[in-house]
PLY file of the C-alpha trace (Angstrom):
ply
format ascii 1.0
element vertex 361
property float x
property float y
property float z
element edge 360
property int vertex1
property int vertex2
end_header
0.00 0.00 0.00
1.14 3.41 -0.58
0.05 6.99 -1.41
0.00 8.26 -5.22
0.67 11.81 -6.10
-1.01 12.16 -9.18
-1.00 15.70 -11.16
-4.16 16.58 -12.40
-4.56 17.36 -16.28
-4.99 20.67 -17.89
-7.87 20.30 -19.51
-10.31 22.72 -18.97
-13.87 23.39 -19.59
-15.92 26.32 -20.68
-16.32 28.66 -17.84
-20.16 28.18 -17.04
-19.96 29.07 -14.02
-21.61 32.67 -13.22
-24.36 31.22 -16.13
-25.34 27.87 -13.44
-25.39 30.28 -10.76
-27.92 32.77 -11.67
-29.58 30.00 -12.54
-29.69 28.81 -9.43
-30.57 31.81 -7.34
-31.57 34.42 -9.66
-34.34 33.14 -11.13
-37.22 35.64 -10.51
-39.83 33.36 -12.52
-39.15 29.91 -10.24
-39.34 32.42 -7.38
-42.68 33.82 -8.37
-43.83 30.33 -9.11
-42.36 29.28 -5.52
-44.35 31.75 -3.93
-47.45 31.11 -5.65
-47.18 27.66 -5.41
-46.23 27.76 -1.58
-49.39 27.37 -0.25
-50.76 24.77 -2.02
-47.90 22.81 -1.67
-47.13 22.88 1.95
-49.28 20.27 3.35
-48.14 17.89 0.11
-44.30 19.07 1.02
-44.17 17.96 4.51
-46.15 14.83 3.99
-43.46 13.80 1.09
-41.17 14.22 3.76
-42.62 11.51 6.20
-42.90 9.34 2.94
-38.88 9.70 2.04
-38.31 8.73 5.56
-40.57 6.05 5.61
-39.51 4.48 1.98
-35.75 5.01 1.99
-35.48 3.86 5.53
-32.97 6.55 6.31
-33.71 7.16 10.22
-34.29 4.75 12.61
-36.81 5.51 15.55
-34.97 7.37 18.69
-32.63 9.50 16.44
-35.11 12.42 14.86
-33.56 14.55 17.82
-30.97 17.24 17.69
-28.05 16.76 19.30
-25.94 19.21 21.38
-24.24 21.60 19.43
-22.35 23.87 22.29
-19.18 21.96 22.67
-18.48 21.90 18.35
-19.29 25.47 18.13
-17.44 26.80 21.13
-14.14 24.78 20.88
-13.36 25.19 17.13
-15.97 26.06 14.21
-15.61 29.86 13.67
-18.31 30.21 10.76
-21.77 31.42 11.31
-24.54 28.93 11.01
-27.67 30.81 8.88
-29.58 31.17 5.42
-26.94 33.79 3.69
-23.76 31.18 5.43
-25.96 28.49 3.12
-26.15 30.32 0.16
-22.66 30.65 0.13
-22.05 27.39 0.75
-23.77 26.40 -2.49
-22.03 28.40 -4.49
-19.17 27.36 -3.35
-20.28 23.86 -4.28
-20.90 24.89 -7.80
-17.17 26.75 -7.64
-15.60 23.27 -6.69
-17.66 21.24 -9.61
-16.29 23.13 -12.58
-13.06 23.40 -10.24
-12.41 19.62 -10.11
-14.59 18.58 -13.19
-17.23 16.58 -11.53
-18.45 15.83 -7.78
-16.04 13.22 -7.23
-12.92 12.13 -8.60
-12.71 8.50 -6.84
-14.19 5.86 -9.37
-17.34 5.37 -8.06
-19.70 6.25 -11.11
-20.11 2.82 -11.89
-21.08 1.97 -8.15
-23.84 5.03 -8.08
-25.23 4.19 -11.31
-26.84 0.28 -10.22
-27.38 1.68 -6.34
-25.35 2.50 -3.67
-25.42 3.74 -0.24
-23.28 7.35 -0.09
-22.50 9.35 2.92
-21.67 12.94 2.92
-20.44 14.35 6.05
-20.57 18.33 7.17
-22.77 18.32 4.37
-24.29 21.64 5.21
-27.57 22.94 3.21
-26.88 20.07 1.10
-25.79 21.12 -2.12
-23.37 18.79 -2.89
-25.56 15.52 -2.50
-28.55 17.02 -4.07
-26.52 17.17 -7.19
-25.25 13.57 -6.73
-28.60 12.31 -5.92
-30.15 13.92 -9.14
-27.55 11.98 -11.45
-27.85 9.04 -9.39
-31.44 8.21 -8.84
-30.62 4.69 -7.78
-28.45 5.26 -5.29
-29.36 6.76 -1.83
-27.59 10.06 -0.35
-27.61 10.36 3.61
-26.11 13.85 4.95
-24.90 14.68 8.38
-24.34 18.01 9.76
-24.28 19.91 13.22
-26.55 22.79 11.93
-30.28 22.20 10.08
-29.33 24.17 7.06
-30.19 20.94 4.99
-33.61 21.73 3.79
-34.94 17.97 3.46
-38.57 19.11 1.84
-36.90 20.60 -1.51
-34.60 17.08 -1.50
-35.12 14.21 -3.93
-36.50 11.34 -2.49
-33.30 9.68 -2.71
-31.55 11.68 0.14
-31.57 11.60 3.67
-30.28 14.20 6.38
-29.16 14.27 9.95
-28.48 16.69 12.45
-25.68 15.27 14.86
-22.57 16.16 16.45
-19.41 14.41 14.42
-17.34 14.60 17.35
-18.91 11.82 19.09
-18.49 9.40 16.24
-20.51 8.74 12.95
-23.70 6.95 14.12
-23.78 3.75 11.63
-22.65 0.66 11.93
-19.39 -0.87 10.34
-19.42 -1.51 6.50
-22.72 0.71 5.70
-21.11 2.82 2.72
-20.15 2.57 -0.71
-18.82 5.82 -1.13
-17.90 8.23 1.82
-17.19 12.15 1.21
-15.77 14.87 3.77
-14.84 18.16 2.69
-14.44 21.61 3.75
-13.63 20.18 7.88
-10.42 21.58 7.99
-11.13 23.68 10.96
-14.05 21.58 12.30
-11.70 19.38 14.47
-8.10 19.44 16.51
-5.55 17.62 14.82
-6.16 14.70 17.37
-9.71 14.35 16.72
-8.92 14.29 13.13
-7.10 11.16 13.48
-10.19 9.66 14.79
-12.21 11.01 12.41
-10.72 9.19 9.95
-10.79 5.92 12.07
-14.02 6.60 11.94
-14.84 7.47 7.93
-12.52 4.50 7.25
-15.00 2.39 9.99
-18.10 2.72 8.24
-17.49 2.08 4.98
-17.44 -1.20 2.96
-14.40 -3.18 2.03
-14.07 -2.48 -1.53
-15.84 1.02 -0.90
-14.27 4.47 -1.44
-13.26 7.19 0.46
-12.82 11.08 -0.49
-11.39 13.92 1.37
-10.65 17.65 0.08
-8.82 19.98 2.24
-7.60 23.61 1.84
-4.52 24.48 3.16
-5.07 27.94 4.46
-2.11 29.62 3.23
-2.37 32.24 1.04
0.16 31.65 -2.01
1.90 34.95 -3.17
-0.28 36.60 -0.94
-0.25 40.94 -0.50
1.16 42.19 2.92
-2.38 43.00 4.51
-3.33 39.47 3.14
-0.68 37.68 4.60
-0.64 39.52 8.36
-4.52 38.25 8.44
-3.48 34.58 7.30
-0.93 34.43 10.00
-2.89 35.82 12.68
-5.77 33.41 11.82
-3.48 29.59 11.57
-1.83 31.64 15.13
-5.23 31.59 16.18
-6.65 28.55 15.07
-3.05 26.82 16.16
-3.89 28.18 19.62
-7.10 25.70 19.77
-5.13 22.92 18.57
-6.14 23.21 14.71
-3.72 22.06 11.91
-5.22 24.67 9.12
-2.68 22.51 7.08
-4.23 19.36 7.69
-5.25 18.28 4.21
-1.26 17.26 3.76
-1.64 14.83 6.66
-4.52 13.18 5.33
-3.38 10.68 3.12
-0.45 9.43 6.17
-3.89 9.31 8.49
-5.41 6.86 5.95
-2.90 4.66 5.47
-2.32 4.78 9.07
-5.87 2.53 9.68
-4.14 -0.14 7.65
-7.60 -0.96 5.69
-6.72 1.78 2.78
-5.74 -0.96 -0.53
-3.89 2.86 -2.57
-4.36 6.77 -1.71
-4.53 9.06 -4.18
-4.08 12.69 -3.97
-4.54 15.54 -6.09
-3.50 19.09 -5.72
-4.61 22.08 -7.46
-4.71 25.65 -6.87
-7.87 27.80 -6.13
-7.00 31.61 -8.10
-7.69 34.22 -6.07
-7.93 37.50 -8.02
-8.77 38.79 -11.82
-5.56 37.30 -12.77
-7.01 34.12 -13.72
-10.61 34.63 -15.68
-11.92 31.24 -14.98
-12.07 30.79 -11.24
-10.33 33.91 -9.96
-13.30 36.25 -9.52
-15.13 33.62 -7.47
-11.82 32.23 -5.49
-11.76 35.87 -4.22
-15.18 36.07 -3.28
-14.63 32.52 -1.15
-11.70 33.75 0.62
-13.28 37.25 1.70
-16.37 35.43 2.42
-14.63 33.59 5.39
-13.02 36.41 6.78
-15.69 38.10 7.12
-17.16 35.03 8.24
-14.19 35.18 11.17
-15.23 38.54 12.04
-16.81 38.30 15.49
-12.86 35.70 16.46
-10.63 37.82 15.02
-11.47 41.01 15.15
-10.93 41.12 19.19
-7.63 39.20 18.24
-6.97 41.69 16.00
-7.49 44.43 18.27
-9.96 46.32 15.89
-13.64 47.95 15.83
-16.20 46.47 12.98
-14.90 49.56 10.94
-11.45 48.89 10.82
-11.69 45.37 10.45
-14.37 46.09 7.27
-11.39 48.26 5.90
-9.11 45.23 6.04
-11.40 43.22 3.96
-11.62 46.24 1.44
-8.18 46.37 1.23
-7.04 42.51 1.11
-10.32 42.44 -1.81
-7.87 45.25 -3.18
-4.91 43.17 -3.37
-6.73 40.79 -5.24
-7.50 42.47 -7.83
-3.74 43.94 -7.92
-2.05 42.60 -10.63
1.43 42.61 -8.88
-0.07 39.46 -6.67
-0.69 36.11 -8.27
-2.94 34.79 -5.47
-3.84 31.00 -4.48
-4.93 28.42 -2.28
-3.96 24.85 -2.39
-6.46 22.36 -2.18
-5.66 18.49 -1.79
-8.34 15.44 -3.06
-7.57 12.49 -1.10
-9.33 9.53 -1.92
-9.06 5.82 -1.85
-10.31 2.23 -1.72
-10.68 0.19 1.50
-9.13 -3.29 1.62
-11.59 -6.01 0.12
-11.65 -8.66 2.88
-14.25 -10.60 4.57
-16.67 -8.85 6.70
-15.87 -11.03 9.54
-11.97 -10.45 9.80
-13.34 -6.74 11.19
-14.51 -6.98 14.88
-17.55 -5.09 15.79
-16.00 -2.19 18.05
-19.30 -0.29 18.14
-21.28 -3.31 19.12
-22.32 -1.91 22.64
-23.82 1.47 20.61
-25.29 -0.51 18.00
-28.95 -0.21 19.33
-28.57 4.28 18.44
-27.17 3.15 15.05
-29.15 4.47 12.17
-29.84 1.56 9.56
-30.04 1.73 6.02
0 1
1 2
2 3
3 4
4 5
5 6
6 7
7 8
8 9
9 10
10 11
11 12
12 13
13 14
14 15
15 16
16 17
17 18
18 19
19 20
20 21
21 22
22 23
23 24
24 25
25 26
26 27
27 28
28 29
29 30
30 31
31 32
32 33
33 34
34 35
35 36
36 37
37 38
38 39
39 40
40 41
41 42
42 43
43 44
44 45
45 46
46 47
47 48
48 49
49 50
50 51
51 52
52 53
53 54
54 55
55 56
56 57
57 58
58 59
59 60
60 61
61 62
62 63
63 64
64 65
65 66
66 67
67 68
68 69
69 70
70 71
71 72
72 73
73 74
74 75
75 76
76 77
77 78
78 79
79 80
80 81
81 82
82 83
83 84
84 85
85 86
86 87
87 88
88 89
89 90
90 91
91 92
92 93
93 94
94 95
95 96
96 97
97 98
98 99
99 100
100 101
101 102
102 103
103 104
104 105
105 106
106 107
107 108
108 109
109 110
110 111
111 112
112 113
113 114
114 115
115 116
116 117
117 118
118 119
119 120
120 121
121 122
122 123
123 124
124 125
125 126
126 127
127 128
128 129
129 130
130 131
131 132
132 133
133 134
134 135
135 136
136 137
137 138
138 139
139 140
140 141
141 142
142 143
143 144
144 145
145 146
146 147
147 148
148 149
149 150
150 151
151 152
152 153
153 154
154 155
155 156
156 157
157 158
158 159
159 160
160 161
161 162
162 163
163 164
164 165
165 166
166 167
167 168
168 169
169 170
170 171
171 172
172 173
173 174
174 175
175 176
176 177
177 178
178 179
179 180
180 181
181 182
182 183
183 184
184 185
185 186
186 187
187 188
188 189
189 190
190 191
191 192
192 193
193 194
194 195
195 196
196 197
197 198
198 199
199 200
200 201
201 202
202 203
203 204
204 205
205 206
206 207
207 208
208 209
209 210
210 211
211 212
212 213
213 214
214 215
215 216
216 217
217 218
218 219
219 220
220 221
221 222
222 223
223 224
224 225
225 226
226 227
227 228
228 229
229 230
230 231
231 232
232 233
233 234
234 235
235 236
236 237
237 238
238 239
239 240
240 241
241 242
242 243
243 244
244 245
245 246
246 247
247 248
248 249
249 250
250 251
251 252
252 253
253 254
254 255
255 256
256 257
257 258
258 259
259 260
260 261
261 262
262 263
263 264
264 265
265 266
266 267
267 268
268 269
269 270
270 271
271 272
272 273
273 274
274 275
275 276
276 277
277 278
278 279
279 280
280 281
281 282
282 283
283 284
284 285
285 286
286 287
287 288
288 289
289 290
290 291
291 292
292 293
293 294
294 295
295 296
296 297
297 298
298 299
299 300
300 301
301 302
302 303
303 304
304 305
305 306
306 307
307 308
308 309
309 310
310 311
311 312
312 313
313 314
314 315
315 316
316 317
317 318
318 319
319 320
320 321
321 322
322 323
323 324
324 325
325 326
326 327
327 328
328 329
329 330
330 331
331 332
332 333
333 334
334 335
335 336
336 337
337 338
338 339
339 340
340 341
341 342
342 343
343 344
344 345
345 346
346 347
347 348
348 349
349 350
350 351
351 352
352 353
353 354
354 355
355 356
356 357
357 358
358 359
359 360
């Protein structure tokens, strides 16, 4: 077993981007109909609902209750949790599809296409497995996140959401996945709950299943001077917690490290930030002064500054972006692999005293 560096190609598509997203959320006339049709539909909506839950047999009974969300929030999650956070969210989604080509670079088309069981976790309002589950009608989508962004009524039938707490475990039983996807976690957990994080991605999936991972590292590449003091002070503060906000290179050493990885893979690429690069540097910018503002409330006491000055700082790292002296980027890593075909039995059953809370699907 070992870990593949693999350099991604340079093809490139058309840039469709800013076309797919005013599709998606400037679209007066499905808004008008929405509105009109919101009435009528409400009773119908939140029956479907019962119905998905029923058919798919996504939830099990005992588990339709949120978990506490004070200890995730307070010890390391700095973003806010609301409607505009969401929209962002899925437009970032739509940023990392024409970024990386597709959903998912792991070969699991030919698994989604005759049915399988997918798990997407910090899957947020949901973007990302609505779009799977609308390509993949046979296979069944189940989302986990720590805030009720996901808005199950406007799902396909196909997908399934929970509201729970990662940090006490992922609440299935061993072998339930074909295809398990994290991203965007980076500063969700401490480097040593990351390792058992992955122990447990790695746990609930099948042998012969797939796992995928993407990571930012958040270091600004060629970064302006006001851009890189705020990067600093933010992996200074996130360091303080016990965050790695260069985790994603770990990754594929974490994996191999549960011994039931067959070959990693990873893929790097860099996210533009700036007007220097037409296809994905206008929105790369917007991402990156989306989370700091998204930091405000942290770092702006760090920081030492009133909401004024620390709105200035934005204007003026958005500034450098658009400078054409700086050339900025991100780096983001795709780690993804297969787990070790093998007889169910060789795995003990280390969550067999929890297995009555286990949801089954």
């Amino acid at each position: 077993m070992g870990v593949a560096y693999s350099k991604p190609t340079n093809r490139r598509k058309p840039n469709k981007f800013k076309r797919k997203y005013d599709k998606n959320y400037k679209d007066d006339k499905n808004d008008k109909n929405d509105k009109n049709d919101k009435n009528d539909k409400n009773d119908k909506n939140e029956k479907n609902e019962m119905e998905r839950i029923t058919i798919d047999s996504l939830y099990s009974a005992g588990l339709n209750s949120p978990r506490s969300i004070g200890r995730f929030l307070s010890v390391t999650y700095p973003y806010f949790h609301d409607e505009i956070e969401a929209i962002k969210m899925e437009r970032q989604n739509l940023l990392y599809k024409e970024m990386w080509q597709g959903n998912f670079c792991a070969p699991v088309d030919e698994i989604l296409e005759t049915g399988g069981h997918v798990l997407d976790l910090g899957c947020g309002p949901g973007a990302y497995i609505v779009d799977c589950a609308k390509d993949y009608p046979l296979s069944t989508f189940m989302g986990i996140d720590i805030s009720p962004m996901f808005n199950i009524i406007r799902s396909p039938p196909n997908v399934g959401f929970m509201e729970y707490n990662l940090l006490d475990g992922i609440p299935f039983p061993n072998f339930t996945f074909d295809y398990v996807h994290q991203r965007l976690l980076t500063l969700a957990y401490t480097e040593e709950q990351w390792e058992d994080a992955i122990e447990e991605i790695v746990r609930v999936c099948k042998p012969g299943g797939w796992v995928e991972l993407l990571e930012p590292d958040f270091i600004i590449n060629n970064a302006g001077p006001i851009t890189k003091f705020y990067f600093d002070e933010f992996r200074s503060c996130m360091n303080s917690r016990g965050i790695n906000t260069c985790i994603s290179s770990r990754l594929p050493k974490l994996l191999e490290a549960t011994n039931q990885m067959s070959e990693i893979f990873v893929l790097e690429k860099q996210l533009p930030i700036g007007n220097y690069d037409l296809e994905f540097g206008a929105e790369g910018a917007i991402t990156v002064i989306d989370a700091i503002n998204s930091t405000r409330t942290i770092m702006k006491d760090l920081l030492k500054l009133n909401d004024d000055e620390y709105s200035e700082m934005i204007q003026n790292i958005a500034a450098e972006a658009r400078c054409p002296q700086y050339k900025m980027s991100m780096t983001f890593r795709r780690i993804y692999g297969m787990k070790i075909k093998t007889s169910l039995s060789d795995y003990s059953d280390s969550s067999s005293s929890r297995s009555e809370s286990y949801i089954h699907i």
